[in-house]
DOSENU-671386 format. One record per residue: residue number from 1; x, y, z of N, C-alpha, C in turn. Coordinates in nm, 2 decimals. Layout:
N
REC seq   n.xx   n.yy   n.zz  ca.xx  ca.yy  ca.zz   c.xx   c.yy   c.zz
REC NUM      X      Y      Z      X      Y      Z      X      Y      Z
...
END
This chain:
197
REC seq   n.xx   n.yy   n.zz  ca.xx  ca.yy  ca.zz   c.xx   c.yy   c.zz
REC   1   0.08  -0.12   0.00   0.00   0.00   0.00   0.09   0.12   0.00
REC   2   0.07   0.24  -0.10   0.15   0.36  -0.06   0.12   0.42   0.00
REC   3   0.21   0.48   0.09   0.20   0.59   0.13   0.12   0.73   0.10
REC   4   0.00   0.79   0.23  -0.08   0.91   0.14   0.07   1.00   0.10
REC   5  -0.04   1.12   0.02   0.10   1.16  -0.05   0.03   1.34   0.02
REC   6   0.15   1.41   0.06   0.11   1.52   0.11   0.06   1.63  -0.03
REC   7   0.01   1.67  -0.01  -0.05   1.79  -0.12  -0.07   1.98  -0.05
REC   8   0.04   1.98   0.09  -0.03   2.05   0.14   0.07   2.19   0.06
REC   9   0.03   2.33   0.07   0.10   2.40   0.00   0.24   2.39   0.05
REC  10   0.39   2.45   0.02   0.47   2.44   0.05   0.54   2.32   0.10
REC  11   0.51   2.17   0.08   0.57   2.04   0.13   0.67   2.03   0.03
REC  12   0.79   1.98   0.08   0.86   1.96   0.05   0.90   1.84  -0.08
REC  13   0.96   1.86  -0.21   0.95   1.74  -0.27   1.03   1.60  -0.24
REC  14   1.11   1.70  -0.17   1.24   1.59  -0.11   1.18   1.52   0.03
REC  15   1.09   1.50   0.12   1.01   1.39   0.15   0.98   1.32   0.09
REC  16   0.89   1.33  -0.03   0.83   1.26  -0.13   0.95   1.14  -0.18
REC  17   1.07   1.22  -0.23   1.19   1.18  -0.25   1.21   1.03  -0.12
REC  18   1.26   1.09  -0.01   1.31   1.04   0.09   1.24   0.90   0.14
REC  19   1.08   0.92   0.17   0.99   0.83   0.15   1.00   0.70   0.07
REC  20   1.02   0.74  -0.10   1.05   0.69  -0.22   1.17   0.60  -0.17
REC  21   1.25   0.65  -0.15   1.35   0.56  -0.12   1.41   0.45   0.00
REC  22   1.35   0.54   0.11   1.29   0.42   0.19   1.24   0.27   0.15
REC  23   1.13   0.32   0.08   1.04   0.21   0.08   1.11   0.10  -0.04
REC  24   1.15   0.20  -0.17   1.24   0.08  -0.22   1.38   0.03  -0.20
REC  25   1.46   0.08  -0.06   1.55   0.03  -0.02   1.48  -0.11   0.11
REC  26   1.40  -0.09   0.14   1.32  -0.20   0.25   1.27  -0.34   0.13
REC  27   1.24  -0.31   0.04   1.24  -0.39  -0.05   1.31  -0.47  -0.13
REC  28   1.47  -0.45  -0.14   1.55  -0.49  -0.21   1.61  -0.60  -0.11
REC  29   1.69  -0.68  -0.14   1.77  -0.79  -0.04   1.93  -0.64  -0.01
REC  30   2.01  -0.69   0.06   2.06  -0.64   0.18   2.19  -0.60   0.06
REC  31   2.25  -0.68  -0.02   2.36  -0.70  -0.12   2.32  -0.60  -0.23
REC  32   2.21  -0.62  -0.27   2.13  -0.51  -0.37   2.19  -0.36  -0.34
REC  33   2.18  -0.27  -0.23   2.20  -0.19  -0.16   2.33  -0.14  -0.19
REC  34   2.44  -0.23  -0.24   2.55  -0.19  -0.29   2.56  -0.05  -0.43
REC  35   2.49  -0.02  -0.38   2.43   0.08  -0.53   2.45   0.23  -0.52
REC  36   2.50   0.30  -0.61   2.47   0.44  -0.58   2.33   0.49  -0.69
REC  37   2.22   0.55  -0.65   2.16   0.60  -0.73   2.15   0.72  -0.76
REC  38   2.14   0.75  -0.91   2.16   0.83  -1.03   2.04   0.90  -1.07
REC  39   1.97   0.98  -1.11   1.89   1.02  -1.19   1.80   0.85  -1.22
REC  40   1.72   0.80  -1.08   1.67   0.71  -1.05   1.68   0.58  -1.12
REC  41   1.81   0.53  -1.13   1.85   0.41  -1.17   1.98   0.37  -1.08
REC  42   1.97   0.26  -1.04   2.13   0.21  -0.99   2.22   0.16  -1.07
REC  43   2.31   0.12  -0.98   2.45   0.03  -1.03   2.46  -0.09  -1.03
REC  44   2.47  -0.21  -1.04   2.53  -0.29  -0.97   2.65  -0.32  -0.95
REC  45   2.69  -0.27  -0.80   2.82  -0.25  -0.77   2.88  -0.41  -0.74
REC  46   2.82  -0.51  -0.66   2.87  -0.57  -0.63   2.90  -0.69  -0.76
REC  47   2.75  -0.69  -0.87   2.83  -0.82  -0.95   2.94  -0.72  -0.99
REC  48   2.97  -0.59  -1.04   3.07  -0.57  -1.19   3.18  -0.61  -1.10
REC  49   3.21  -0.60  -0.93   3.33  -0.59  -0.84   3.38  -0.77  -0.87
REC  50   3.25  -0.83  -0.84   3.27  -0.99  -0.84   3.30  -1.03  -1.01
REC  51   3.28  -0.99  -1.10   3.31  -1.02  -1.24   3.45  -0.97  -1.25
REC  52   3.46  -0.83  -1.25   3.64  -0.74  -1.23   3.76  -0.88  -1.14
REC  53   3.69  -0.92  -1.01   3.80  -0.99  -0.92   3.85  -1.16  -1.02
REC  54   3.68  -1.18  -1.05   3.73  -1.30  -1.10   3.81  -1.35  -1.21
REC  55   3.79  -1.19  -1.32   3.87  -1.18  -1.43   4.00  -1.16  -1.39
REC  56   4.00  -1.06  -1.29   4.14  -1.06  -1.23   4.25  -1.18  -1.20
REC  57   4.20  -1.24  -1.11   4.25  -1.41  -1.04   4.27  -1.50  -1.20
REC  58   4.18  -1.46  -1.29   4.16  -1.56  -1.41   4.33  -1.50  -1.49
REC  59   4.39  -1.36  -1.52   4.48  -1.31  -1.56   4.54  -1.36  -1.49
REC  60   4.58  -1.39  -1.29   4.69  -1.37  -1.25   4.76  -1.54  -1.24
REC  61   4.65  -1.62  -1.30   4.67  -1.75  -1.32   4.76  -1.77  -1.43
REC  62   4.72  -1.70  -1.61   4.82  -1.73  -1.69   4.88  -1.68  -1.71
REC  63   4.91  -1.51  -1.62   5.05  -1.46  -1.62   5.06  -1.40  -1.42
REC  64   5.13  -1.49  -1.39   5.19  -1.55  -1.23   5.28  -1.42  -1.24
REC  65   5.33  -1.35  -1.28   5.43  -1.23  -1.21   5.32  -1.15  -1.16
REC  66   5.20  -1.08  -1.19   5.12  -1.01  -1.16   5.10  -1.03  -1.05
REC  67   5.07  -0.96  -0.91   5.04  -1.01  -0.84   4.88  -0.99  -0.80
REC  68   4.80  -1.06  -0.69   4.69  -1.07  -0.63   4.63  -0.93  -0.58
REC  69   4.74  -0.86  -0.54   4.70  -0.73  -0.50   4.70  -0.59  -0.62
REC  70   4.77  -0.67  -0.68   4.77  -0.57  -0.81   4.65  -0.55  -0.90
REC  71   4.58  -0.71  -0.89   4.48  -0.68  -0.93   4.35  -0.67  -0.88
REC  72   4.38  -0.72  -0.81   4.21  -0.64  -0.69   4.24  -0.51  -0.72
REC  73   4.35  -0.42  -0.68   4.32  -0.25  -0.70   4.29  -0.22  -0.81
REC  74   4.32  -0.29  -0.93   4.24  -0.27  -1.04   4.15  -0.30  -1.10
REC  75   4.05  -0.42  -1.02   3.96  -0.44  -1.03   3.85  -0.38  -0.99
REC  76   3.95  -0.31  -0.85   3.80  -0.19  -0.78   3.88  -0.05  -0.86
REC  77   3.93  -0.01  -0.91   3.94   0.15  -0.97   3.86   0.10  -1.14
REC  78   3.89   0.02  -1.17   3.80  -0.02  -1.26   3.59   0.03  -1.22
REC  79   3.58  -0.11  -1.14   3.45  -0.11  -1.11   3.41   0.03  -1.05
REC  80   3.48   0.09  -1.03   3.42   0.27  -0.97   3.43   0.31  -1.09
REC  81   3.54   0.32  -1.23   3.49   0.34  -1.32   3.38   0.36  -1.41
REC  82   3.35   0.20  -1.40   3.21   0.10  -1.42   3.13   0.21  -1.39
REC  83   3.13   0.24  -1.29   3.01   0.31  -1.25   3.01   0.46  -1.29
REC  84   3.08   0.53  -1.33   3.07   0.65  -1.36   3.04   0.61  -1.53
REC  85   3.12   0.53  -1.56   3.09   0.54  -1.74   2.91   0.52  -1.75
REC  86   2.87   0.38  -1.70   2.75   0.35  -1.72   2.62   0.37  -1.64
REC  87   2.71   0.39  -1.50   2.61   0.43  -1.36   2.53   0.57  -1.37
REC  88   2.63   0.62  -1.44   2.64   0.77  -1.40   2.69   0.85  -1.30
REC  89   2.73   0.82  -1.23   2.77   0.86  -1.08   2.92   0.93  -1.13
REC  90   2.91   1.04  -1.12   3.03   1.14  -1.13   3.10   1.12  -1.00
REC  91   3.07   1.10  -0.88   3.14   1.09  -0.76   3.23   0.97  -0.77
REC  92   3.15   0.85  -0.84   3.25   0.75  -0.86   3.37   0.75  -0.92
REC  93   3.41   0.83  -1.03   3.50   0.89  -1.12   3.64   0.92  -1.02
REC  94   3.61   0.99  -0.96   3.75   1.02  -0.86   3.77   0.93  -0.83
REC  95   3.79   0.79  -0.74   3.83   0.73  -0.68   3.89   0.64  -0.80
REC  96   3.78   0.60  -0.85   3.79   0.48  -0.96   3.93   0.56  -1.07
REC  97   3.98   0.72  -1.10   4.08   0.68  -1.12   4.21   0.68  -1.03
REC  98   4.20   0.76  -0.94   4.30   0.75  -0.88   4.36   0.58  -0.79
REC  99   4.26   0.50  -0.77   4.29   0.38  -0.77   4.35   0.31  -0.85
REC 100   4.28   0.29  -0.97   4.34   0.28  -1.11   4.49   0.34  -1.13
REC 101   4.52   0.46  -1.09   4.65   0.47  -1.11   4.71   0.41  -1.02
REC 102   4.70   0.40  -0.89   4.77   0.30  -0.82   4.80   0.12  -0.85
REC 103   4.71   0.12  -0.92   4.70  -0.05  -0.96   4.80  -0.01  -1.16
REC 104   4.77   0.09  -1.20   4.88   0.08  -1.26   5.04   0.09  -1.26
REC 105   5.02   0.16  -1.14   5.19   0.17  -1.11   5.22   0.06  -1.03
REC 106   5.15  -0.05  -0.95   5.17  -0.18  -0.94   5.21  -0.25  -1.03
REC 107   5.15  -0.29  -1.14   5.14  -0.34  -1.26   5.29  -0.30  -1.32
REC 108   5.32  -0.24  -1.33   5.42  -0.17  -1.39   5.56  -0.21  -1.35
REC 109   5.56  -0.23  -1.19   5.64  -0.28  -1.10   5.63  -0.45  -1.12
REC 110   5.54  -0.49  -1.13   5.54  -0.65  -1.14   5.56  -0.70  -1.28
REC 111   5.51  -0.66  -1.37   5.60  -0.67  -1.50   5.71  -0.67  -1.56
REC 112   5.78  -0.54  -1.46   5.95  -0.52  -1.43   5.95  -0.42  -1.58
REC 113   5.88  -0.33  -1.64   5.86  -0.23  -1.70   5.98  -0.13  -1.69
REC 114   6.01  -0.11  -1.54   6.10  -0.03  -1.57   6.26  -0.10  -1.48
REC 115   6.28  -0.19  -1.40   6.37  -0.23  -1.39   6.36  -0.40  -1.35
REC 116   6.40  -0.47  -1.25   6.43  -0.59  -1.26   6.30  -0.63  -1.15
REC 117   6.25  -0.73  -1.22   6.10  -0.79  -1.14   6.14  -0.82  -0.99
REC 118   6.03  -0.78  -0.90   6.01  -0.75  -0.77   6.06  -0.63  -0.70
REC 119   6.16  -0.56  -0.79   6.19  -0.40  -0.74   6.08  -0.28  -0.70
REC 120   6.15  -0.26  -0.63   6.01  -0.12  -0.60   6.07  -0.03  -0.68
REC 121   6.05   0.08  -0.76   6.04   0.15  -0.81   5.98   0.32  -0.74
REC 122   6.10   0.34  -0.61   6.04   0.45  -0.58   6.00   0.58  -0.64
REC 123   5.88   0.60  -0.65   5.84   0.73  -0.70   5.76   0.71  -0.80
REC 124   5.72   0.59  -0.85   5.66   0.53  -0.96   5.48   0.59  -0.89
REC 125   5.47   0.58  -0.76   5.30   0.53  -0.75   5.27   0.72  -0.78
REC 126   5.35   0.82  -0.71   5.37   0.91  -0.71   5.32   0.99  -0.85
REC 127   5.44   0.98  -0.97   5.39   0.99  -1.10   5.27   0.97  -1.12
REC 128   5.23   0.82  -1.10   5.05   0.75  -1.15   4.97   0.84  -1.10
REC 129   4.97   0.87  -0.99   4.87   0.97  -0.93   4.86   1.08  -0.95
REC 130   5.00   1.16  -1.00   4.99   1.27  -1.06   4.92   1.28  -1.20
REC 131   4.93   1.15  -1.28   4.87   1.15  -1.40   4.69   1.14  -1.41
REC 132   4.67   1.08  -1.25   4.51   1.06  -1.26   4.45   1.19  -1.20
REC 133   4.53   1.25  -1.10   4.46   1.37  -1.06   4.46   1.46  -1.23
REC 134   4.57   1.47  -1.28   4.63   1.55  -1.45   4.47   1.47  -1.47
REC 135   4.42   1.39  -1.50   4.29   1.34  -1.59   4.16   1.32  -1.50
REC 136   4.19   1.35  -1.38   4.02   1.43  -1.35   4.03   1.57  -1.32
REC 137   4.13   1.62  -1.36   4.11   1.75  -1.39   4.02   1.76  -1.55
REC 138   4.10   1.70  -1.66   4.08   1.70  -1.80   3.94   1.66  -1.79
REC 139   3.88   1.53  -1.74   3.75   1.50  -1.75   3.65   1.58  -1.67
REC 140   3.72   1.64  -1.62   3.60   1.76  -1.52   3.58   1.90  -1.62
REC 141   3.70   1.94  -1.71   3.74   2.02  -1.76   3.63   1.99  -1.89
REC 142   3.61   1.88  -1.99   3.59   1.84  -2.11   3.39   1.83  -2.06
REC 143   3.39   1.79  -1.96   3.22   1.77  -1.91   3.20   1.90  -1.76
REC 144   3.26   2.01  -1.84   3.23   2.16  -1.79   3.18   2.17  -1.66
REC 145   3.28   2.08  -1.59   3.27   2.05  -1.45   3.39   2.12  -1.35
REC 146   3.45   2.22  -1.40   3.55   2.29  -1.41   3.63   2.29  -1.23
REC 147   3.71   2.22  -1.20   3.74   2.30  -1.01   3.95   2.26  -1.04
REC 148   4.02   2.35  -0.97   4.10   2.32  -0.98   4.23   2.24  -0.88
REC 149   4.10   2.19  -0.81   4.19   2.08  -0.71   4.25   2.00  -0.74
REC 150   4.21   1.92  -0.90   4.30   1.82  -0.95   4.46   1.89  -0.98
REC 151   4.45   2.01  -1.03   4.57   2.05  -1.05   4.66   2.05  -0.94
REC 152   4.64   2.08  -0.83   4.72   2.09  -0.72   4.77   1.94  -0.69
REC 153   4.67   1.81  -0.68   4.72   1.70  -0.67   4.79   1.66  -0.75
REC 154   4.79   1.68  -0.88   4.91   1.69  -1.01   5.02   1.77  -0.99
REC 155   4.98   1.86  -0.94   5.15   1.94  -0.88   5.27   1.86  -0.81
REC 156   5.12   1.84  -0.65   5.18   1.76  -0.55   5.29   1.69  -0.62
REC 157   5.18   1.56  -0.58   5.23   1.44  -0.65   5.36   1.45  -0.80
REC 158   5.33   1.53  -0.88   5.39   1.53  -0.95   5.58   1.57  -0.94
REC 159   5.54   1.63  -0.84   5.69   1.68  -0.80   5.76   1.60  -0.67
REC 160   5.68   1.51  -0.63   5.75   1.41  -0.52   5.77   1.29  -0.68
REC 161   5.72   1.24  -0.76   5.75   1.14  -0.87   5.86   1.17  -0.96
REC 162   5.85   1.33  -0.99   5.98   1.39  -1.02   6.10   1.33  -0.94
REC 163   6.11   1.41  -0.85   6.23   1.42  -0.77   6.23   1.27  -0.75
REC 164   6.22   1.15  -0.72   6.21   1.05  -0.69   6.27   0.93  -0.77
REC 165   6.16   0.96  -0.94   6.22   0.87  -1.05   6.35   0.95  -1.12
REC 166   6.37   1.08  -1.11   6.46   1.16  -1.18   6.60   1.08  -1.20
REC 167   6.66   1.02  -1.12   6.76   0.90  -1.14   6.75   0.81  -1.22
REC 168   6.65   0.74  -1.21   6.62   0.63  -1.24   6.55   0.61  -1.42
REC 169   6.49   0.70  -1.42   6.43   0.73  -1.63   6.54   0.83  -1.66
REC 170   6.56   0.97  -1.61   6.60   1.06  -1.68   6.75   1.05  -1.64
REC 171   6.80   0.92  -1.59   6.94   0.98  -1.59   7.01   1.11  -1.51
REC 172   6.89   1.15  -1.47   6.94   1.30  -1.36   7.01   1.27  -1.23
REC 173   7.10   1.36  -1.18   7.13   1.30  -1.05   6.99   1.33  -0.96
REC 174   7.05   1.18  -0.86   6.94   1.20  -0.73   6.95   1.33  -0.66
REC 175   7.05   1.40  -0.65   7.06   1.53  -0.54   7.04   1.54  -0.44
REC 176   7.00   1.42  -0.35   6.98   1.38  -0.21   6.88   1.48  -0.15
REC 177   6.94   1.63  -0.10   6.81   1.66   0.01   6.81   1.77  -0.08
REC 178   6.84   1.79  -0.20   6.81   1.91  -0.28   6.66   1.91  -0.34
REC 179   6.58   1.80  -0.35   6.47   1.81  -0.45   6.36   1.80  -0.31
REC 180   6.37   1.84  -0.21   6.28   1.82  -0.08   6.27   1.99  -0.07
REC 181   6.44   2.04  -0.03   6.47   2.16  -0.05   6.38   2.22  -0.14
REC 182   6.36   2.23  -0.27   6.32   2.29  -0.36   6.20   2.27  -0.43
REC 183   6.15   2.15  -0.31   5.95   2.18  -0.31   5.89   2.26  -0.20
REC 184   6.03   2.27  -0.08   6.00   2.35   0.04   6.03   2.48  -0.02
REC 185   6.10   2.53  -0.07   6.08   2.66  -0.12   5.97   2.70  -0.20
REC 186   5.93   2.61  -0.28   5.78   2.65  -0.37   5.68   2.64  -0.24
REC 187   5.66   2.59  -0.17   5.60   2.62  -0.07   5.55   2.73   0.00
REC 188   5.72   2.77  -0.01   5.70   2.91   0.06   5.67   3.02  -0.01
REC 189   5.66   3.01  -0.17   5.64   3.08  -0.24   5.51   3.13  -0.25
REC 190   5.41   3.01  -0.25   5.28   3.02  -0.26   5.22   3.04  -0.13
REC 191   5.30   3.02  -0.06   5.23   3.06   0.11   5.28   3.22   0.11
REC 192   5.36   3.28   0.13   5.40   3.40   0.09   5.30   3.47  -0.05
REC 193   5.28   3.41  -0.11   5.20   3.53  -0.23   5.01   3.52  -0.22
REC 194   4.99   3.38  -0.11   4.82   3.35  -0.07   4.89   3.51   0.08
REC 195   4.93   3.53   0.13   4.93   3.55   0.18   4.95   3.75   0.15
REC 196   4.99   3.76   0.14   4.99   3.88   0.01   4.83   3.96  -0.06
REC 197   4.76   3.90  -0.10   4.65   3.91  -0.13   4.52   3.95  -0.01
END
């Protein structure tokens, strides 16, 4: 039976809303609920997670250097993907890439991409993350969602992956406490000129 429905002047529609959702979350089984909803349609979060893991486990079977954790993180930066491409859920989009870049700079390391398999690769996750904050800026930018926080995580990040890989790809010297030095000065730069204003 539904619920009467209020008609009185000024009621709010977001009751109506709120009600609504109630009643079809009391309805659903408990696993269902895994959902973010959208312009009144869900996701299913939990099968694309269970289809992503198993395809995952199914890859790390015919290629064994990959590891188990490498792909779970890209199974769930994926499946947050999932959900922004076809969910709709724009909130999903952050996470789902910045995970993703973490499961790529895993990947990258277990492949032995850039040096000898099982090495860590300091400064590698560092980069990745500066490249996914760099691309939810661009996808916020291209779907006129405009904010400039991703840039700053692209700075961040971008300048600890610098200073870090700069030995190791570009042949630069390490410089030891010079490239800490000379993010602490940009620091102060922008703290000094916010401050100024």
């Amino acid at each position: 039976m539904n619920e009467p429905r209020n008609v009185t002047p000024g009621h709010e529609e977001g009751d109506e809303f709120r009600a609504r959702y109630r009643q079809e979350r009391a309805e659903e089984p408990e696993w269902m609920a895994w959902k973010w909803a959208n312009r009144g349609r869900g996701f299913p979060w939990l099968g694309v997670l269970l289809v992503l893991i198993g395809l995952a486990l199914l890859v790390q079977y015919f290629v064994p250097s990959v590891s188990a954790g490498t792909l779970v993180l890209l199974a769930i930066g994926l499946a947050f993907l999932a959900g922004w491409l076809f969910g709709g859920s724009w909130v999903s989009m952050i996470p789902g890439v910045l995970v993703s870049s973490l499961g790529a700079a895993e990947l990258i390391e277990d492949l032995a991409l850039l040096g000898p398999a099982g090495d860590d690769v300091p400064g590698l996750a560092s980069a990745m993350l500066a490249l996914g904050f760099l691309a939810i800026w661009l996808l916020g930018y291209v779907s006129n969602k405009r904010s400039r926080w991703p840039l700053w995580g692209a700075a961040i990040f971008g300048l600890i992956g610098f200073a870090q890989l700069s030995g190791r790809i570009l042949d630069l010297p390490v410089l030891g406490a010079l490239w800490p030095l000379l993010i602490i000065g940009l620091g102060v730069i922008v703290l000094l000129s916010a401050r100024r204003r």
